[in-house]
C-alpha positions in Angstrom: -16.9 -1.5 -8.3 -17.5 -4.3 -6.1 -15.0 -6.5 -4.5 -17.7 -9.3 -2.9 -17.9 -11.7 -5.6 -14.5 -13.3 -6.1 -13.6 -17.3 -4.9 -12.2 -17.9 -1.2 -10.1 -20.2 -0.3 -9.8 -21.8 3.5 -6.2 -20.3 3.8 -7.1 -17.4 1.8 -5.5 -16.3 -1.2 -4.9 -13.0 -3.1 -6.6 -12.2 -6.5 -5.1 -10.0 -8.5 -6.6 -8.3 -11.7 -4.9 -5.9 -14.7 -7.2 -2.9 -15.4 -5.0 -0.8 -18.2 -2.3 -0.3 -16.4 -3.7 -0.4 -12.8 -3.1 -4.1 -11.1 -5.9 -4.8 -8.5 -4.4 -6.9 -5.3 -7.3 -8.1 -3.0 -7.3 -10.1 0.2 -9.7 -12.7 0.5 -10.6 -14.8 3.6 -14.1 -13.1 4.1 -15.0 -15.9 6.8 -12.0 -15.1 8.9 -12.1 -11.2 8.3 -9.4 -11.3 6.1 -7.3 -12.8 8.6 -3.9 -13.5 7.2 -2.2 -16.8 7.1 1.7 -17.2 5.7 0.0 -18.1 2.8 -1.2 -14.9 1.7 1.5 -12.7 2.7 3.7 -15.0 0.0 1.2 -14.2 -2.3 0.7 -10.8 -1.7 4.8 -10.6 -1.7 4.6 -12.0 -5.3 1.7 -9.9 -6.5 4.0 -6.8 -5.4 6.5 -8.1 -7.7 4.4 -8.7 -10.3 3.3 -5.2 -10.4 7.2 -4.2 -9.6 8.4 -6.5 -12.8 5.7 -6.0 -15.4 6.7 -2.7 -17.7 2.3 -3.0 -18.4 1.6 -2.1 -15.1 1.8 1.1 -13.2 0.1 2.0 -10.2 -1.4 -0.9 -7.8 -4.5 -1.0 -5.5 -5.2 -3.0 -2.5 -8.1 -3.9 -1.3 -9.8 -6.4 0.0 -13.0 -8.9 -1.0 -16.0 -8.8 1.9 -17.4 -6.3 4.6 -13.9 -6.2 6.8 -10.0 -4.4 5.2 -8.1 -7.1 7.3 -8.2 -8.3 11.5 -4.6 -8.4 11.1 -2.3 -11.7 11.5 -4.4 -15.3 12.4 -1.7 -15.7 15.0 -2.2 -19.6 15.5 -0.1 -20.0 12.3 2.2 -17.7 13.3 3.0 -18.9 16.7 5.4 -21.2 15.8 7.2 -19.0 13.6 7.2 -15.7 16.6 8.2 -18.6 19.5 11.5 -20.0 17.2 12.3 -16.7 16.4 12.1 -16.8 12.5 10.4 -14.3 9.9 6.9 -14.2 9.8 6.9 -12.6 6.3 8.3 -14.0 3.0 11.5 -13.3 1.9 11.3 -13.5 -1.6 8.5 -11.0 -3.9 8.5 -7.8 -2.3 8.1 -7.2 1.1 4.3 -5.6 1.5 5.6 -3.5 4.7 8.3 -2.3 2.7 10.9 -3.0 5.5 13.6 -5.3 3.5 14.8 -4.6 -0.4 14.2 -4.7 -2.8 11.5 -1.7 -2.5 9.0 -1.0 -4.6 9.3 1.7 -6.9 5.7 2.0 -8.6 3.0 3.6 -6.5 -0.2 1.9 -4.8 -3.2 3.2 -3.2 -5.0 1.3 -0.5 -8.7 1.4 0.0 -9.7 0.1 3.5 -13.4 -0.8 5.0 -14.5 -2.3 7.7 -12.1 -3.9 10.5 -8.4 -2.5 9.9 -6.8 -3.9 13.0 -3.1 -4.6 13.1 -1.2 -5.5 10.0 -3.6 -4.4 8.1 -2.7 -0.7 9.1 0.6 -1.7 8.7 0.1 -2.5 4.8 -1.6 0.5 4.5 1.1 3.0 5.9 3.6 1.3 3.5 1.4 2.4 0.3 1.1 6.0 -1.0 -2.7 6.8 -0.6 -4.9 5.3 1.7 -9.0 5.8 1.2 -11.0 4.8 4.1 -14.8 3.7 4.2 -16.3 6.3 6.9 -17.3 3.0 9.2 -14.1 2.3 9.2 -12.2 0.9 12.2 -8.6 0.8 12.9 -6.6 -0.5 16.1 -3.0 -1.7 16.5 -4.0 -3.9 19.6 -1.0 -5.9 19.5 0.4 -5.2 22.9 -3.0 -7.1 23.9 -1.9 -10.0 22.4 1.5 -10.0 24.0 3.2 -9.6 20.6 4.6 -5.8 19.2 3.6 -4.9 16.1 6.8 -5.3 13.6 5.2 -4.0 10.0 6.4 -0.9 10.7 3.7 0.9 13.1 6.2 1.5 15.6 7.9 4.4 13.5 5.5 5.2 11.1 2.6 6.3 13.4 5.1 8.5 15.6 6.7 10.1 12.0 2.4 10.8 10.8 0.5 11.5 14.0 3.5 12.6 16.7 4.9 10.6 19.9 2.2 11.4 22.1 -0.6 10.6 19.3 1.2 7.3 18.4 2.2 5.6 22.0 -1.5 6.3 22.8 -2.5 4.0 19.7 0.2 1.4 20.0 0.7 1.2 24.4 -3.3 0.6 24.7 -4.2 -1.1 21.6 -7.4 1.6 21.4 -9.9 1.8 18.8 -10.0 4.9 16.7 -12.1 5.5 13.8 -11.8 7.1 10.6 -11.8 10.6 11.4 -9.5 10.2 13.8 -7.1 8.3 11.3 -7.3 11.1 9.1 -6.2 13.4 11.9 -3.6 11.6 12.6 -2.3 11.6 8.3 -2.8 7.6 9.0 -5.4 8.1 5.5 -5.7 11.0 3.0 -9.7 10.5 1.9 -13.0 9.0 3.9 -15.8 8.2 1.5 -19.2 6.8 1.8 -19.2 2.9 3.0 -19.0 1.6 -0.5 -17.1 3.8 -2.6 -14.0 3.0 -1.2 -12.7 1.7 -3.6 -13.9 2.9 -7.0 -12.5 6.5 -5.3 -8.7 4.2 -5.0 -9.4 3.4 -8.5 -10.1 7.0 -9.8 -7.0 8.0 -8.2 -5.1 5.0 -9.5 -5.6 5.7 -13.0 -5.5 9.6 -12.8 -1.6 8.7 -11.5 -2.0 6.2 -14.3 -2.5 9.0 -17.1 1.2 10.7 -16.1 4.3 9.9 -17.3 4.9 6.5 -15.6 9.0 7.2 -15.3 8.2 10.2 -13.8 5.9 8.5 -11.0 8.6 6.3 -10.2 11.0 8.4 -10.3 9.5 10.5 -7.9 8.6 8.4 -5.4 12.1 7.1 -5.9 13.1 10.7 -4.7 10.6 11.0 -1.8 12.0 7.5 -0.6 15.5 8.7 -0.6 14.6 11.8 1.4 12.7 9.4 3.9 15.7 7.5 4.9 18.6 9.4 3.1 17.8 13.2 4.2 17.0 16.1 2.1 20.7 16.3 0.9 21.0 12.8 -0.9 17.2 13.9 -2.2 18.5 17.0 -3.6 22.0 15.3 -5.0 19.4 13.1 -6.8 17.9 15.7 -8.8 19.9 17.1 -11.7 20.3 12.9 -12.7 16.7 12.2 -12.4 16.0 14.8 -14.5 18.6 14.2 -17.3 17.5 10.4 -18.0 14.1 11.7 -17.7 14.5 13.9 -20.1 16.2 11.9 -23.0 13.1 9.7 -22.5 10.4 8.6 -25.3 7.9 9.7 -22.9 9.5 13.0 -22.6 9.4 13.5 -26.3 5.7 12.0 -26.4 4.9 15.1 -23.9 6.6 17.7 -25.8 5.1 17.0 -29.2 1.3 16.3 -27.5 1.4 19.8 -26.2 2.5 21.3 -29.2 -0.2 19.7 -31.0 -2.7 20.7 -28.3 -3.9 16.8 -27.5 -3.4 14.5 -24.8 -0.3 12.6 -24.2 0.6 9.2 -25.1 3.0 7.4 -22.4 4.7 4.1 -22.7 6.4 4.2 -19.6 9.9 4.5 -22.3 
């Protein structure tokens, strides 16, 4: 599937696009490498919470429109912002970095390409599944720019790839490439250049085809591990399990495999 074809905009804008019950996010400012401006992150933060809000849609995928993922932040239009000490990122929708409630609770997998400097890592770490391009490069070079990076690189990079691993990355600002993303459990899957994201999509709708409480309510579970501990996880479970249970989509599953045929969710 190509992403190439869509409408810019000088500021940039994000498209968004309902596919069943997958919703497509894209970032689009091809001439400026997908640089983003505060426009976009407020539409990004509102595509989240369009995916968030709408019972229709399940599983998201970003990506982005042209050869490059994202350089990161056009810091220009952000100077102000950093220098008077305000937010950079909206504070209404959902925050993309998944720093501030309210979280999101439905999955989305990120296919990168191309540049992925900066943020645009950062956006990535907060999804579920990343697929990279194989030409893809990644840097968190914000240290260069006299700026730290505050999407969440500082702790996620030491939780995936280790201390040592991650102050290399984020105290030079180096360049690594996909491989060495994958080493570090910055990305699941490298593809061909290209087939990022139709694989993001395949994997998208094959989460698509379970029971769409039970996504949620997983990741709900893994989330509370993450910053609760494995006791409030486990607390969780006999609860999870109960409402799950007295579900329609648990009855749909119980009568599809007693008649041998696929099931039917409604996300109910």
């Amino acid at each position: 599937m190509s992403s190439d074809n869509s409408p810019s905009h000088p500021d940039g804008l994000i498209t968004t696009q309902q596919r069943g019950n997958v919703y497509l996010i894209g970032i689009n400012r091809p001439k400026k490498y997908n640089g983003f401006t505060p426009k976009m992150f407020t539409e990004l933060a509102d595509a989240y919470a369009e995916l968030e809000n709408n019972d229709q849609l399940w599983v998201g995928v970003l990506h982005a429109h042209g050869k490059h993922f994202t350089a990161g932040l056009d810091l220009p239009q952000f100077s102000d912002a950093m220098k008077a000490g305000k937010p950079i990122l909206p504070t209404n929708g959902i925050d993309p970095f998944s720093l501030n409630a309210p979280f999101r609770t439905k999955p989305v997998v990120t296919a990168v390409k191309g540049i992925c400097f900066t943020a645009g890592i950062e956006l990535m770490l907060a999804t579920e599944i990343i697929v990279a391009a194989a030409s893809t490069r990644f840097s968190q070079l914000e240290v260069g720019r006299r700026v730290m990076a505050v999407g969440g690189a500082t702790f996620r990079m030491v939780e995936r790839a280790g201390w040592g691993n991650a102050m290399k990355i984020l105290l030079t600002g180096c360049e690594f490439n996909a491989e060495e993303a994958l080493r570090y459990n910055f990305i699941q899957e490298i593809v061909p250049d290209g087939g990022e994201l139709d694989r993001a999509l395949e994997l998208a709708e094959e989460i698509a085809r379970q029971a769409p409480l039970a996504v949620r309510a997983t990741l709900k579970n893994a989330r509370e591990y993450y910053f609760d501990g494995a006791a409030a996880a486990i607390d969780a479970f006999t609860g999870i399990n109960q409402k799950l249970a007295n579900s329609d989509d648990a009855a749909e599953g119980v009568q599809s495999f007693i008649e041998k045929r696929s099931p039917v969710y409604k996300g109910k």
